[in-house]
C-alpha positions in Angstrom: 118.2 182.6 147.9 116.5 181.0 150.8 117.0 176.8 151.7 113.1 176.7 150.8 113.1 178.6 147.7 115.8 176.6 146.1 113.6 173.1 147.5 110.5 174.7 146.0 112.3 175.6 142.2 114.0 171.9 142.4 110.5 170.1 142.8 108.9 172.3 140.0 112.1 171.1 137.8 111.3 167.8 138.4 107.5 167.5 137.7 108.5 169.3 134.5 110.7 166.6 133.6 108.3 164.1 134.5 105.7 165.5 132.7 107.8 165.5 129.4 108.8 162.4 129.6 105.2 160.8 129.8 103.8 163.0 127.5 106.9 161.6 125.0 106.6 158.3 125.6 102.9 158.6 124.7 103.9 159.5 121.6 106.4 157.6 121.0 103.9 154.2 121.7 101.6 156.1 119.6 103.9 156.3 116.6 105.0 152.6 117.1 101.6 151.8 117.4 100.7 153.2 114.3 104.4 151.4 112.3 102.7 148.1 114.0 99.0 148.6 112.9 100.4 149.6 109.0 102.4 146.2 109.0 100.0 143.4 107.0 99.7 140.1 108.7 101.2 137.3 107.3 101.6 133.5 107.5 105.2 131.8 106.2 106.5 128.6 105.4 110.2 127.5 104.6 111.6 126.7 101.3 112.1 122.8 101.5 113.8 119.9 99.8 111.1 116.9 99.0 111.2 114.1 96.3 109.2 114.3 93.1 108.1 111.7 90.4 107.4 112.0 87.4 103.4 110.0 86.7 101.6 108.6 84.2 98.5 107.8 85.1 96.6 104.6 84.6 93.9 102.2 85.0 94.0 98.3 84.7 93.0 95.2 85.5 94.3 92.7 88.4 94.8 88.9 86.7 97.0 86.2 87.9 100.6 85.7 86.6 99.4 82.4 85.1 96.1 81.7 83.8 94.5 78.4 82.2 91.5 77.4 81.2 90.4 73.8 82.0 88.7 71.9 79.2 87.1 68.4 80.2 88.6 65.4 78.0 85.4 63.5 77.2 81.9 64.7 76.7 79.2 64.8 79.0 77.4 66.9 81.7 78.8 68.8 84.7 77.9 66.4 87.4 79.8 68.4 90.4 81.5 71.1 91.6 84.2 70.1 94.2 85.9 73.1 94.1 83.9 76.5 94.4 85.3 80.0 92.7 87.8 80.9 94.8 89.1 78.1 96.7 92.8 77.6 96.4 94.2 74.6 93.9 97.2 72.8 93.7 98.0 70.9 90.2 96.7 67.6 89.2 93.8 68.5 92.0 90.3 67.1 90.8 87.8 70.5 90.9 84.7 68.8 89.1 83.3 65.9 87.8 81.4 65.4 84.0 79.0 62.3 84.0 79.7 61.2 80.7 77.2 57.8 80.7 75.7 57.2 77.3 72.4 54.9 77.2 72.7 51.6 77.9 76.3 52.5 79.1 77.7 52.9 82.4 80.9 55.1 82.7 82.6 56.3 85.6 82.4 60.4 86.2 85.6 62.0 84.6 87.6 63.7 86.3 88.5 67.5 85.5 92.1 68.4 86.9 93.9 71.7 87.6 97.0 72.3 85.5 98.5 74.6 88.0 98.7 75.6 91.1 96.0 79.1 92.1 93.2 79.9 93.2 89.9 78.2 90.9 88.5 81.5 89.3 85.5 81.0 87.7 83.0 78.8 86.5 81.6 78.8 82.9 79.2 76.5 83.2 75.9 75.5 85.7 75.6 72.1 86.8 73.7 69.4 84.7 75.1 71.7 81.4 76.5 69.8 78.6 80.1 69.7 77.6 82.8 68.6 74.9 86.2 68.7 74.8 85.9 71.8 73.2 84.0 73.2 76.3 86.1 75.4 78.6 84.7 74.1 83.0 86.0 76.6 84.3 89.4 78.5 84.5 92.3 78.9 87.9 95.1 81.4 88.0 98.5 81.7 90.1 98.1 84.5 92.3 101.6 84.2 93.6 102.5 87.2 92.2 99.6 88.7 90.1 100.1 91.1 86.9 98.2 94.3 86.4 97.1 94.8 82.7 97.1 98.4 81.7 96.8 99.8 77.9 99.4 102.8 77.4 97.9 105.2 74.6 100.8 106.1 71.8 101.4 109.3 72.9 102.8 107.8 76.2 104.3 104.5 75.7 108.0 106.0 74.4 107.9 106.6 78.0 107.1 102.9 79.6 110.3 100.8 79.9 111.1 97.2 81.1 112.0 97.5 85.1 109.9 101.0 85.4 108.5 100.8 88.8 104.8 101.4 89.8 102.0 101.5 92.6 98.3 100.7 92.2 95.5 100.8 94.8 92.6 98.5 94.3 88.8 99.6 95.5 88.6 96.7 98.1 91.5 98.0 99.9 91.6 101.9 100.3 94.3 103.4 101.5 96.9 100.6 100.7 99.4 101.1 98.5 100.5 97.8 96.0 104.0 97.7 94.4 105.5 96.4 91.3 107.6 96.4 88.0 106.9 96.3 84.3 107.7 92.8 83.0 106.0 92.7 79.5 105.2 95.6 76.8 103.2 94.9 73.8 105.2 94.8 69.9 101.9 96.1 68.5 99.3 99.2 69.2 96.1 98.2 68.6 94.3 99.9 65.8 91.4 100.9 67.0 92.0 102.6 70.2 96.1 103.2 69.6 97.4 102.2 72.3 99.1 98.8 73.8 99.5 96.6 76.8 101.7 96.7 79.9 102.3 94.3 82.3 103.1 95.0 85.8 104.3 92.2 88.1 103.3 92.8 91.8 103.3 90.7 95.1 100.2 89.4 96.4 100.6 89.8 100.2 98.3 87.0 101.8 96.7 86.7 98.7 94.7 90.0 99.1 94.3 90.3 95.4 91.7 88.7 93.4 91.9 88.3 89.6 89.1 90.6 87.8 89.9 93.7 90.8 89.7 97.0 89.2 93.9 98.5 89.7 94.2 102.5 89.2 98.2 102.7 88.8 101.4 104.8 88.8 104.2 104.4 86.6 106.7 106.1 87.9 109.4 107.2 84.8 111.8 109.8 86.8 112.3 110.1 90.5 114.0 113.4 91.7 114.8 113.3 95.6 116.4 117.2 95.9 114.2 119.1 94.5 112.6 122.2 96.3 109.1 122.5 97.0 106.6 124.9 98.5 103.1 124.5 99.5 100.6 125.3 96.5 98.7 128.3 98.4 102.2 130.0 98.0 101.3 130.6 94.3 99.7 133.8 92.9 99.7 133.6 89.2 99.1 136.6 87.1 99.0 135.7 83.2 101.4 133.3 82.3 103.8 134.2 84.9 104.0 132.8 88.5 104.9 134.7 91.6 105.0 134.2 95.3 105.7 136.9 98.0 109.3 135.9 100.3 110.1 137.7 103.2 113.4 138.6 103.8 115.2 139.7 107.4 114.4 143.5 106.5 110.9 142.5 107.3 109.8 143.8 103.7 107.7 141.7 101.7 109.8 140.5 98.1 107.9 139.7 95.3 109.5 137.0 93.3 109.1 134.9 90.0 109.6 131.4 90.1 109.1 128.6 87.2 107.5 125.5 88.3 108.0 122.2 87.4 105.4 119.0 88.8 102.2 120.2 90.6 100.9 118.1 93.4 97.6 117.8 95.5 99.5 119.9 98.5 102.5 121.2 96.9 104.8 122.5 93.9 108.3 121.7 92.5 110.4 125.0 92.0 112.9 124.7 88.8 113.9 128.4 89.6 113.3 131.3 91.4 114.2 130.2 95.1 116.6 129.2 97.7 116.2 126.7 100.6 114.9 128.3 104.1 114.0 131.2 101.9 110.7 132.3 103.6 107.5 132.1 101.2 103.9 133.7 102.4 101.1 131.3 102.1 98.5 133.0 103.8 97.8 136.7 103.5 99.8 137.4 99.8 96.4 138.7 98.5 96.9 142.1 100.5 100.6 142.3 99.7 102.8 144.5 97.3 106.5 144.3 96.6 108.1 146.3 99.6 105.1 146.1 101.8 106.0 145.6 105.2 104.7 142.4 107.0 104.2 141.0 110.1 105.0 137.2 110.6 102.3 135.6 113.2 102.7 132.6 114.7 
């Protein structure tokens, strides 16, 4: 065979080879192609450790840790206010004045004293508005702490204990969180509404809190720092059974039952079921079957 020939038979053998080898690489994209477009989407989130409390929910009222009522010693008229609602006190302070003159007599104004010191709350009476001994001027409170009066229904109040800690917001201030304890619990339900009072003692930083505020508060009965937790758009219930889809390193999508323990606004407490860093889908579950293969975007 001639130096040409064998030239002209090699370069046929190599465009043949070339041309198989695209042609099988087209197919092979192809097929991985398709094993790409079958996988379903998903978005994943890690098992995680976070601490949970139990609640019970409340609402009270904000009043000062000590609270009197000032009564004027002689009879007479409120002549003067010297102290407005809401200035601070210190005891023995004069805060008003009773004109107590009779006719044909000539007294002196009396004095009306604070018996502690606070903050002067409120007033019960206008000026020039007779009063007896019997007559309550007007009333201060120590605001240094303040106590949070909340009424605990029957049902709940096994649960409220001397020490328990709690939070409670007031309206004026959104967003800041108050802290106390409970210092007081009532020996008696009352029989109309059954239930009984609870006092919290909290600190009143710079005197933000007022007596009379409206408190919505926490009591917090059982704290658990290691328990695991997953986001809440993990869960897909179906009848009184609760599942959420984990992906394992197969790529395969799991489905798994779990039992829950405290719900929260943003997440869930797992009792059983899971494992921390086990990988739970929170987006894209609806289109998912046990075994279904998935693909994790970022």
């Amino acid at each position: 065979m001639s130096t040409k020939k064998k030239i002209f038979i090699g370069l046929i053998s190599a465009m043949g080879v070339f041309l198989l080898i695209k042609v099988s690489g087209r197919f092979l994209n192809g097929a991985d192609n398709k094993i790409t477009a079958e996988k379903v989407p998903v978005a994943v989130t890690p098992v995680k450790r976070a601490v949970f409390e139990d609640q019970l929910q409340l609402t009270g009222d904000i009043r000062g840790m000590n609270e009197a009522r000032i009564y004027p010693k002689v009879p007479g008229r409120l002549l003067r206010k010297i102290k407005d609602a809401g200035d601070a006190v210190i005891k023995g302070e004069v805060v008003a004045l009773i004109d107590r003159d009779e006719p044909a007599l000539k007294f002196a104004a009396a004095e009306v004293t604070s018996p502690l010191d606070g903050v002067l709350t409120r007033y019960f009476l206008d000026l020039g508005q007779n009063v007896t001994p019997a007559t309550p001027v007007c009333e201060v409170a120590d605001v240094s702490p303040v106590k949070v009066v909340v009424r605990v229904t029957e049902r709940d109040f096994p649960k409220v204990r001397i020490g328990m800690p709690a939070r409670f917001t007031a309206d004026p201030y959104p967003g800041i969180a108050f802290s106390g304890r409970v210092v007081k619990m009532s020996d008696a339900m009352d029989d109309a509404t059954r239930s009984a009072d609870v006092e919290i003692q909290a600190e009143n930083p710079s005197n933000k809190l007022k007596p009379g505020m409206f408190a919505r508060v926490s009591l917090i009965s059982a704290t658990r720092p290691g328990a695991l937790a997953i986001p809440r758009e993990a869960l897909a219930a179906v009848g009184e059974t609760t599942h959420v889809f984990v992906v394992g390193k197969s790529g395969l999508a799991e489905k798994r039952a779990v039992k829950l323990g405290l719900l929260r606004e943003t997440d869930a407490e797992v009792l059983n079921g899971l494992a921390v860093g086990e990988l739970v889908v929170t987006i894209g579950w609806h289109n998912l079957n046990d075994g279904t293969a998935v693909m994790v975007a970022q």
